[in-house]
N, C-alpha and C positions, 0 to 999 in steps of 0.2 A: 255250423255252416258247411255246406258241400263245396269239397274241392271241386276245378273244373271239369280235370281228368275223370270224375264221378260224372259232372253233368252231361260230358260228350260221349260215354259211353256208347248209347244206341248207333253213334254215328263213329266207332273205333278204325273201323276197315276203311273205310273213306275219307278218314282222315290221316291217316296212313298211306293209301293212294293221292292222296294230294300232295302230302311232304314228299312221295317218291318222284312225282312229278313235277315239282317246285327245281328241284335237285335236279333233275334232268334238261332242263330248260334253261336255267342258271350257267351250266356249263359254261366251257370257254376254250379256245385255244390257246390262251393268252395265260400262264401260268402263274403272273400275279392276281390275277384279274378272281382263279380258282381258291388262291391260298387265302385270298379277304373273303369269297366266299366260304367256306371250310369255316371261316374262324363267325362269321355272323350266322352261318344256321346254329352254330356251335351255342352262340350267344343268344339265340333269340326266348322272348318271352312268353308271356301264353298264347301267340299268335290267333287273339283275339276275333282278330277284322275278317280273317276267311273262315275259323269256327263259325261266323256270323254268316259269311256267305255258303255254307253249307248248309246249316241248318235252315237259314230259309228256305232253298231250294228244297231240303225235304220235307219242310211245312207247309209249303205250298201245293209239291209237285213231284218231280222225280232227277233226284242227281243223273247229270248228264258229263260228258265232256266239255261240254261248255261250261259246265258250273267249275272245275278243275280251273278252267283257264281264267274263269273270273276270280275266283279267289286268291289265285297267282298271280294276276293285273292288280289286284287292291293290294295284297301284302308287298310286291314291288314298291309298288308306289307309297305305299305306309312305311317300308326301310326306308327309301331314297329321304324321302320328307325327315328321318329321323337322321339318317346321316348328317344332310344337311342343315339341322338345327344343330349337332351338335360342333357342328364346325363355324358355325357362324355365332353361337354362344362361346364356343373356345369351351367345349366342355369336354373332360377328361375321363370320365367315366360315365355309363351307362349301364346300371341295374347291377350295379357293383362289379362290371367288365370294363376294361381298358375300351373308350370310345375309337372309331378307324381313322380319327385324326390324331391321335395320343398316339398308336400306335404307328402307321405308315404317313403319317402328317398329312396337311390337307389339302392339297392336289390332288394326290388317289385318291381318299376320302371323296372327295366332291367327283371326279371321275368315274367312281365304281357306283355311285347313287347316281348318277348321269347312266350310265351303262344300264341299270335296274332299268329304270325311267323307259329307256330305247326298246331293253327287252321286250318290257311287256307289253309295249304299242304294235309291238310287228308281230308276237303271239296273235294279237285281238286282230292286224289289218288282216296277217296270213287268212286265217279261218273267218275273215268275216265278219267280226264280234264287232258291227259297228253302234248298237245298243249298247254295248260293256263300256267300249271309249268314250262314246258321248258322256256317259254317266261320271267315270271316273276322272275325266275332263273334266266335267264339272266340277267335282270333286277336289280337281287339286287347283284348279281355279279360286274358288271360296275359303281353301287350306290358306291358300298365299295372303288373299284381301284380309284373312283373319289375323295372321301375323303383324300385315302392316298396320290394321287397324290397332291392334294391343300394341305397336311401338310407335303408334302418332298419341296413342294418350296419356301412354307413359309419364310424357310430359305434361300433362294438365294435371291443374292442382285439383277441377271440378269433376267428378266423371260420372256419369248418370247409370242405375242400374240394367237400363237397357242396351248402354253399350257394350256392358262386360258380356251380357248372354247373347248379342247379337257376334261378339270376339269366340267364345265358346263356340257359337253354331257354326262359324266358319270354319273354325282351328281344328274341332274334333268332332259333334256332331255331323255333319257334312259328309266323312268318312263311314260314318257307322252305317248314316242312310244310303249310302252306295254299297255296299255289304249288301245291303240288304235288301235293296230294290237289283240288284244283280242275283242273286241267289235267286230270286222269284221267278224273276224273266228267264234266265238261264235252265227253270227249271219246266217253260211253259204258262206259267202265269199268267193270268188278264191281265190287262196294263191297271185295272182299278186295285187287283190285289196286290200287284208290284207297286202300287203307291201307296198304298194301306203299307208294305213294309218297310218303304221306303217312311212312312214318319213315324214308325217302331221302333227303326235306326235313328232318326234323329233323336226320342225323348228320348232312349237308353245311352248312346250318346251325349247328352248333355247331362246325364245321372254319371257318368261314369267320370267326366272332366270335373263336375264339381266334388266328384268324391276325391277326384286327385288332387285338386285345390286343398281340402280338406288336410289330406296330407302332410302337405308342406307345413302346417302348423301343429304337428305333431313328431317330437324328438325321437323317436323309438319307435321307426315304422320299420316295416319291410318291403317297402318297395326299391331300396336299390337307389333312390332319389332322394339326395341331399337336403338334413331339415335344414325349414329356411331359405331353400334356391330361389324360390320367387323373388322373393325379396330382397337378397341379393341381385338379384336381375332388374329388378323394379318393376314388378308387375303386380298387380294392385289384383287381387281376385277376390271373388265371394266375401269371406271373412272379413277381409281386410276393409273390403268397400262396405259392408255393413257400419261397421266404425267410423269409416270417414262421414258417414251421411248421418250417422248420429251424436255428432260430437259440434261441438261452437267451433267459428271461426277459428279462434287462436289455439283451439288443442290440435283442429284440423292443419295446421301450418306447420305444429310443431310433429306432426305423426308424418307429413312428408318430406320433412327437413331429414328426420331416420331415414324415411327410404330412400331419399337423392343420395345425403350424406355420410349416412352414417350405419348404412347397409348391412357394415360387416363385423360392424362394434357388438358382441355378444349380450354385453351390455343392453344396450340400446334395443335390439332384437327380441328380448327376455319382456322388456319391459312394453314393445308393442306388442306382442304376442298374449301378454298377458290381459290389455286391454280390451284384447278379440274376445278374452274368452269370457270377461268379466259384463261385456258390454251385451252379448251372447252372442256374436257374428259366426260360430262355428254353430250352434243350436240353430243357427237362423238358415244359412247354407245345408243342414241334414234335411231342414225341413223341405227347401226347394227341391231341394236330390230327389225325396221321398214324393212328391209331389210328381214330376215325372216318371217317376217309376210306375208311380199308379196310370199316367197318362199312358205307357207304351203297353202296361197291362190289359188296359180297358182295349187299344187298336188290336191286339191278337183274339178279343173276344170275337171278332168276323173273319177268322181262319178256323179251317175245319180240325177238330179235334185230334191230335194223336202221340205218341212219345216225342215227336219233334216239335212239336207246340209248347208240347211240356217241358222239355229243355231247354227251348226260349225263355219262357216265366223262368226256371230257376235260375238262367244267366244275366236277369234282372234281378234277383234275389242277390246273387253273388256281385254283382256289381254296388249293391247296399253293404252287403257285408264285408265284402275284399281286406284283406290286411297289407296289401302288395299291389 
């Protein structure tokens, strides 16, 4: 499997003007406000979401200034969203880094992903970018209804598989396809190719959430995320919902009894887990993965050829293969 830092190559320099200018924008007066920042570029992770929106832009079209700033609009708004989960799960670490609520508790926490939020709105109104807001609006519009939705079912004993991928489409795909239908536009794009990229981002998107679902049922990963969290949290994903829908009544009562109750018992965890695998909920979840990765493969076949296209298919590749 190719590292990413392999797959973005063609795009080295630009990506490097982006992180120069993410960091310049970021600034502050305000000296705690620079120190939380300082410690989250410090931490962040493959910063995914504007790799995305660049290389659209150069699959399309031609990096501009405005693709800088949309990429710096979506990765704002992707930390804020992740601050903010983890203050509201009361979660202590991230990606094996002390979370900014563990560290400066969660007032700042919440204020400094409020502060992000503010920034990048007045980037996009300063210049104009009123195409970028609409989208990313959207975007975190669908992020929030996704949240509520995975915490109004949490509670149901019943949950149908169309709700969990419609929870997905909000929570993570939603974001991917802003990436990516901003990278287009931003780069000139017809609005038919900006939405041709725009559901690029959604299938890979939803490859990439169910791969991290995947995860969670896997003791000795690398991603930095605790085996097991879901579950612990009571969120019912892929795998899991495979098993509840092929199981009777009464085994179905007692695999939610674990997840209300009995969450954190190792025990108990071992022995659902092991269910998943035996029943094949994890064989069943690679195969939907695998199933949109073909689908986001097949939308790039009506973009014109060239190393940025090709860089696309492979961070569809790597999104099947990721260890992290």
């Amino acid at each position: 499997m190719s590292d990413l830092k392999d797959i973005t190559k063609p795009l080295d320099a630009e990506i490097e003007q982006f992180r120069n200018y993410f960091k310049s924008i970021v600034k502050s007066e305000v000296r705690l406000l620079n120190v939380v920042t300082a410690y989250v570029l410090k931490t962040k992770g493959k910063q995914l979401r504007p790799l995305l929106v660049l290389f659209s832009a150069a699959a399309t079209g031609k990096i501009s200034e405005k693709t800088y700033r949309a990429a710096s609009l979506i990765e704002m708004l992707h930390t804020a969203t992740l601050i903010h989960d983890d203050v509201v799960d009361e979660s202590d670490k991230r990606r094996g880094f002390f979370s900014l609520n563990a560290l400066w508790k969660n007032k700042a926490a919440v204020l400094f992903g409020d502060y992000l939020l503010s920034r990048g709105l007045l980037i996009a109104l300063e210049n104009k970018d009123h195409d970028m807001l609409e989208i990313a609006s959207g975007a975190a519009k669908s992020m929030s209804e996704g949240e509520l939705l995975q915490l109004e079912n949490s509670r149901k004993i019943n949950i149908e598989e169309a709700v969990y991928f419609d929870i997905i489409k909000f929570k993570t795909a939603s974001l991917f396809s802003a990436c990516c239908a901003c990278g287009a536009l931003s780069a000139g794009a017809s609005p038919d190719i900006a939405k041709k990229m725009a559901d690029f981002g959604e299938n890979l998107g939803m490859a990439f959430q169910i791969k991290d679902d995947i995860f969670d049922y896997q003791q000795y990963n690398n991603t930095g995320k605790p085996f097991s969290n879901d579950i612990k949290e009571k969120k019912i994903t892929l795998p899991l919902l495979y098993l509840l829908n092929n199981s009777s009544f009464i085994e179905k009562r007692k695999y939610y009894n674990i997840i209300r109750k009995k969450n954190k018992d190792p025990e108990m965890i071992k022995e659902l887990f092991t269910k998943v695998y035996e029943c094949g909920g994890i064989a069943y979840a690679e195969n939907k993965l695998m199933s949109y990765c073909v689908k986001a493969e097949e939308i790039l076949n009506h973009i014109q050829d060239s190393e940025y296209k090709e860089s696309l298919k492979k961070i569809i590749r790597f999104s099947i293969e990721r260890t992290k």
